[in-house]
N, C-alpha and C positions, 0 to 999 in steps of 0.2 A: 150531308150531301150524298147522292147517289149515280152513279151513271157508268156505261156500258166500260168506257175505257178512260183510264185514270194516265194522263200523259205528264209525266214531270218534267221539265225546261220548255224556255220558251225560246231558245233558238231554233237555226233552218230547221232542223232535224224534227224537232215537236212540233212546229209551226207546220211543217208541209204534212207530217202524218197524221196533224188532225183538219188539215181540209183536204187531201185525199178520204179521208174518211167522212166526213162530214157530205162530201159531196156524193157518197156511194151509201149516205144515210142510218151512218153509224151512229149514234151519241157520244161525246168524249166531252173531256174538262183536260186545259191544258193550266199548269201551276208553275209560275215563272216567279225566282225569287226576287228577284231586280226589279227596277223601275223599267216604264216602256222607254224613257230619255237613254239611260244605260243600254239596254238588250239594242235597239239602233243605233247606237254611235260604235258598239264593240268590233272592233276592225279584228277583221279574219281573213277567211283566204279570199280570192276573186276569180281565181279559174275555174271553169267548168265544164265539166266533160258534155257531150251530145245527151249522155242518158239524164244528167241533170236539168238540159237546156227543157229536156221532154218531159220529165216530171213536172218541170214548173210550167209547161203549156199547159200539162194534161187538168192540172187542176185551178187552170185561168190565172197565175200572176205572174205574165209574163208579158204583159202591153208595155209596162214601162222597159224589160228588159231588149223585147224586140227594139227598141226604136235604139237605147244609149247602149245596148253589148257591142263590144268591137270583136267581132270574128277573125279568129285568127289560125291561119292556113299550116304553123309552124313553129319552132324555136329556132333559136342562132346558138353554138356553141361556139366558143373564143375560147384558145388556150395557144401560145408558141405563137402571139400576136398575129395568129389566123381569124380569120370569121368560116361557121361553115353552119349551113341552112339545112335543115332536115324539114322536107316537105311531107305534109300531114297526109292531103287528099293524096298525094300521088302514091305515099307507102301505106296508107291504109284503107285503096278503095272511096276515098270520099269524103272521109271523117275530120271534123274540126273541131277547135274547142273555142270558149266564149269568153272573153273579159268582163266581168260583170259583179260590182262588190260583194262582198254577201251584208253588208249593213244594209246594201236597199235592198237585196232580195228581203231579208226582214221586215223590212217597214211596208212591202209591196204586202208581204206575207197576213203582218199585222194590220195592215190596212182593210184585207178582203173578210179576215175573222171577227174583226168589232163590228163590221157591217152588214155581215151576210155569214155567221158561223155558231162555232160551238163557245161555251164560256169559256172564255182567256184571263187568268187573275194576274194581276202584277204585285208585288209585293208577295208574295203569297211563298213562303218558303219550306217545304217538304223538311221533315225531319224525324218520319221511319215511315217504314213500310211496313203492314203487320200479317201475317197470316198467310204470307207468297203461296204457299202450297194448299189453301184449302179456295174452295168456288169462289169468295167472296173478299179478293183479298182487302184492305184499306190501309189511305195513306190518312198520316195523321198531319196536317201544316199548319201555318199563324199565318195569320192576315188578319191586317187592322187590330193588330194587339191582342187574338183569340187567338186559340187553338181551337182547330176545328179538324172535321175527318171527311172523309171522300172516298167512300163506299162502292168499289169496282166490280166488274167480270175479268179484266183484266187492268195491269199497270203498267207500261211502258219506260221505261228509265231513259230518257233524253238529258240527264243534266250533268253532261261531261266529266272530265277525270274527276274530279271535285267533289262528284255529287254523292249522295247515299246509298244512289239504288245499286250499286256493284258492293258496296259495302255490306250490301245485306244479304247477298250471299251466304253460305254456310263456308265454312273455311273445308270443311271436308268433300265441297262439289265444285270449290272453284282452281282454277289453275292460272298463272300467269305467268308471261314472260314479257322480258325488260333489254332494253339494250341503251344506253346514255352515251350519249357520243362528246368527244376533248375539245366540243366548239359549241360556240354559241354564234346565232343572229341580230346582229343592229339591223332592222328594218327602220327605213324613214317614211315620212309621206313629204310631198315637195308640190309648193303650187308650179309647176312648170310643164308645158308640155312631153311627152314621150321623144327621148332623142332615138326611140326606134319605133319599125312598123309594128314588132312582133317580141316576143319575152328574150334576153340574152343572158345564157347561162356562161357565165367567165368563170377559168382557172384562172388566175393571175400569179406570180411570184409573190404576193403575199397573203394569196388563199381564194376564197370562193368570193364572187358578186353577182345578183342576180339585177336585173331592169326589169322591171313590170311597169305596169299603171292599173290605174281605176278607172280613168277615162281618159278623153281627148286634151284635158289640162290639166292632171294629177298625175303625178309620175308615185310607183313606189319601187323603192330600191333599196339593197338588201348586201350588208356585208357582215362575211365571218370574222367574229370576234371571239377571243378566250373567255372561259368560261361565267370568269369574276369580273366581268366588262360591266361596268354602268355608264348608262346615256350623256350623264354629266360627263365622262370622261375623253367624248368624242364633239367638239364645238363644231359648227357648222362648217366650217373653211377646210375642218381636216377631213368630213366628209368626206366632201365631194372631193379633194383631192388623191384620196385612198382608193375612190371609186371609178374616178379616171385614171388612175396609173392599175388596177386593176382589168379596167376595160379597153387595154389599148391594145389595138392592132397596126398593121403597117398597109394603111389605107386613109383615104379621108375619111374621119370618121370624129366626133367630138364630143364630150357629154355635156348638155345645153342643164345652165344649174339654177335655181330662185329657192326660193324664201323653203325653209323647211316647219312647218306644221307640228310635227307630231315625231316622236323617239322614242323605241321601245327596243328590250332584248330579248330573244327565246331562244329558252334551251334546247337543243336538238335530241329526243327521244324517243324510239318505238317499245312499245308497249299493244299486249293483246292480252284482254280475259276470256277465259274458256270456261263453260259455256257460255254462251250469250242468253239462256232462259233457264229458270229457276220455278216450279213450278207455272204460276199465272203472273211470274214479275220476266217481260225481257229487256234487254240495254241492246239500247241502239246508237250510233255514232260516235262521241269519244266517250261515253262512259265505258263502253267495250273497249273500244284500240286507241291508240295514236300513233301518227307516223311523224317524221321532219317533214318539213315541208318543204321539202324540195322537190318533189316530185308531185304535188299539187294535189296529193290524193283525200286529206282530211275532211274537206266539204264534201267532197264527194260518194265516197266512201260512207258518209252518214245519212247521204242522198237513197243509197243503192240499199241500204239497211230496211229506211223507210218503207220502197219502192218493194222490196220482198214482204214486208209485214203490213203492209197494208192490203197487198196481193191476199195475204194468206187471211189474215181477219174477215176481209169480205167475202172470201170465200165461204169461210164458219158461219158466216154471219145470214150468208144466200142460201148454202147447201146443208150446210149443217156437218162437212168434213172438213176435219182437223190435221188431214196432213200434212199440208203446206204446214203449217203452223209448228208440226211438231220437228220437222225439219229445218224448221227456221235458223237455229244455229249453225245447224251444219253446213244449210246453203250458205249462209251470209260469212262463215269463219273462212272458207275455201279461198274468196272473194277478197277476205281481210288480207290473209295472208300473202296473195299476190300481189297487192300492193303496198304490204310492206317489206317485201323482197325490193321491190323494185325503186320502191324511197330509199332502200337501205343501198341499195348498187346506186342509184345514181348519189346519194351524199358521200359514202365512200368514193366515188371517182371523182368527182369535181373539187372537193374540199382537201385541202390542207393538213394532213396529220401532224398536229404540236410534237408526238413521239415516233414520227417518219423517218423513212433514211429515205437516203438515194436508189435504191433496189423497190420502194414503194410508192415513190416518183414515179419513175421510170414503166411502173406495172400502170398507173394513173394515165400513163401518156400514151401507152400502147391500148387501151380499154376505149379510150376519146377515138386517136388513128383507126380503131377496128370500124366503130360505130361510124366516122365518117368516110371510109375507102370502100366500106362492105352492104350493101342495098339488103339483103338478108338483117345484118345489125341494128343497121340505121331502122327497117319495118317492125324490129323487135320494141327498141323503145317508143316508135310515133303511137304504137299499138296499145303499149301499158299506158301511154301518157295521155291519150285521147279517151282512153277508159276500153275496159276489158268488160265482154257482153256478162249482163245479168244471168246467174246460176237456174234464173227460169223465162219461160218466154212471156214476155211483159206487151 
C-alpha cells in the first residue's frame, strides 16, 4: 500500500488528524489495532476545552455534539465542608468548557471516515516502523492474518503509551521524564442523573473525589484509592458511601446514588518524550505525554498536537514550506509541558499524600484558601483548565 501520510491508532487523536487532513486534501491511511466495537466503548476523558469544541466544528463532527454537550461555565471546589464556584466566563473573558464523551466523539469521528474519508483499517496492528529518517518511510502491520506494509511521505504515531511508534526512537535522540504519584483512581459510571450542575473537585478527610458525567442521566465519579486497589474490592454500597462522606459540606446538599455500570482503576502518572519527531515519524497525543487526569488535560492536549500538525502538513503540502513542520516539536513540547505543571499542582493539592504530615496538610489548605480568596489565583487556574491558547494562530 502507498499513501501520503501513514497514521497509526484509531482513536480522537488519528481520527480528527486524518479528516482535518482529508478535508484540506491530503491522502492518509489510519491503522487501528482494535475492533471498531472496542475503539467505541473505550471510556476516556469527556472534558473539553473551546479549542477542542473548534477543532471538531472545523472539521464537521460536531451536530451530535452540539445538541447533547452540557456547557459548563465552571468548577466547584469542596474542602473544610465549604463549596466554592470558580467562574470560567467571568475570570477568563468568556471561556467555557464542554461535557461531551470522547467514545461518541469516536463514533461521531468514525461515522464521518467510513462515509466520506480516507481508509480506516480495524484490526489492522502496526508492529515497526522502518526507515523513519529516509523520504519514504513504511509501516509494516497484519490484518486479516497478513503482513502487509504501508508505504508513506510521512507517519504519524497516534497509538498511545503502548504503541511502537516512540519505541522506535533511537535511544541516543530520545529523552524522557516520569513522575508516578502514591495514588490511584476508582472511577465508576452510574445510571443516575448529576447530583450537580457543573464538575466538583473535593478534598475530603479521606482524600480526593471528583463528580463528573457524560450526560444529563450518567453520572461519572471518581475516588482516590492506593495504589494495589482493585475494583472487586470496593462493592457498590461502599461506593457511594466513601463518596458522600467525601463530598460533604455543611449545606443542603446530597449525592443522588443508582445502579453502577462499569469499575475501573488508574494509575496517576506524568510522563513526556522529547522529541516529539524523528526524522519523517512524529507522536502525537499520549504516545508523546501523559498527565493525571485531574486537570482534564489528556484529550485535550492530543487535540492541540493534532491541531498544530495538521496546520503544518498542509502547509507543506500548499506551499511547499516545512517550517511549521520542523518546529512542530518544539511548539507542541512548550504546550505539553504547561499542562503538565498544571495536572501536576492541581493532583498534588487536592489529593491526599499516603506519606503526608500535618505541615503538607496544612501547605494543601492554604493553596485551595489562595485560589478561592484571590481573583488573580482563582484566573490562573480557570485559564489553564479552560485550555491555554495554541503555540500558533490557528
Amino acid at each position: 500500500m502507498r499513501t501520503t501520510i501513514g497514521i497509526i491508532g484509531g482513536g480522537p487523536a488519528g481520527l480528527l488528524l486524518a479528516r482535518l487532513l482529508h478535508r484540506a486534501g491530503l491522502d492518509c491511511v489510519v491503522l487501528e489495532s482494535r475492533t471498531r466495537a472496542y475503539v467505541e466503548q473505550r471510556q476516556r476523558a469527556g472534558m473539553l476545552e473551546q479549542g477542542t469544541v473548534d477543532a471538531l466544528r472545523e472539521c464537521g463532527a460536531a451536530d451530535r455534539l452540539e445538541v447533547d454537550g452540557l456547557v459548563h461555565n465552571g468548577i466547584e471546589l469542596r474542602f473544610d465542608r465549604e463549596r466554592h464556584h470558580i467562574d470560567f466566563p467571568v475570570l477568563t473573558g468568556g471561556r467555557t468548557v464542554t461535557i461531551y464523551a470522547q467514545t461518541e466523539i469516536v463514533k461521531d469521528l468514525i461515522a464521518l471516515q467510513l462515509a466520506d474519508g480516507p481508509q480506516l483499517l480495524f484490526e489492522a496492528e502496526a508492529v515497526a516502523v522502518e526507515r523513519p529518517e529516509s523520504d519514504t518511510p513504511v509501516v509494516r502491520f497484519v490484518h486479516q492474518g497478513r503482513e502487509q506494509t504501508l508505504t508513506c511521505d510521512w507517519v504519524i504515531g497516534c497509538d498511545g503509551f503502548h504503541g511502537i511508534s516512540r519505541d522506535t526512537f533511537p535511544p541516543a535522540v530520545s529523552r524522557t521524564y516520569e513522575h508516578d504519584y502514591p495514588y490511584s483512581w476508582l472511577g465508576v459510571l452510574a445510571d443516575v442523573p448529576p447530583s450537580c450542575e457543573e464538575l466538583i473537585y473535593a478534598r475530603g478527610e479521606g482524600g480526593f473525589a471528583l463528580h463528573s458525567m457524560r450526560s444529563s442521566s450518567v453520572s461519572r465519579l471518581y475516588l482516590q484509592v492506593p495504589n494495589d486497589t482493585s475494583p472487586d474490592d470496593w462493592p457498590d454500597d461502599r461506593i457511594w458511601d466513601e463518596l458522600s462522606a467525601r463530598f460533604t459540606i455543611d449545606a443542603d446538599w446530597h449525592l443522588e446514588r443508582g445502579p453502577i455500570t462499569a469499575k475501573s482503576v488508574t494509575p496517576m502518572r506524568s510522563y513526556v518524550h522529547e522529541p516529539m519527531r524523528h526524522g519523517r515519524l512524529l507522536l502525537a497525543g499520549d504516545a508523546a505525554h501523559i498527565v493525571p487526569p485531574t486537570g482534564a488535560k489528556g484529550l485535550n492536549l492530543a487535540v492541540s498536537d493534532v491541531r498544530v500538525l495538521a496546520r503544518a502538513l498542509i502547509e507543506l503540502h500548499r506551499t511547499g514550506s516545512a517550517q511549521l513542520l520542523d518546529r512542530y516539536s518544539e511548539l507542541c513540547l512548550d504546550r505539553v509541558w504547561q499542562a503538565t505543571r498544571f495536572s501536576y499542582d492541581m493532583t498534588r493539592m487536592l489529593h491526599t499524600d499516603p506519606d503526608g504530615d500535618a505541615f503538607e496538610h496544612r501547605l494543601q489548605l492554604a493553596r485551595l484558601r489562595r485560589i478561592t480568596a484571590s481573583r488573580p489565583a482563582a484566573a490562573e487556574l480557570a485559564a489553564n483548565y479552560t485550555g491555554l491558547p495554541l503555540p500558533l494562530p490557528l
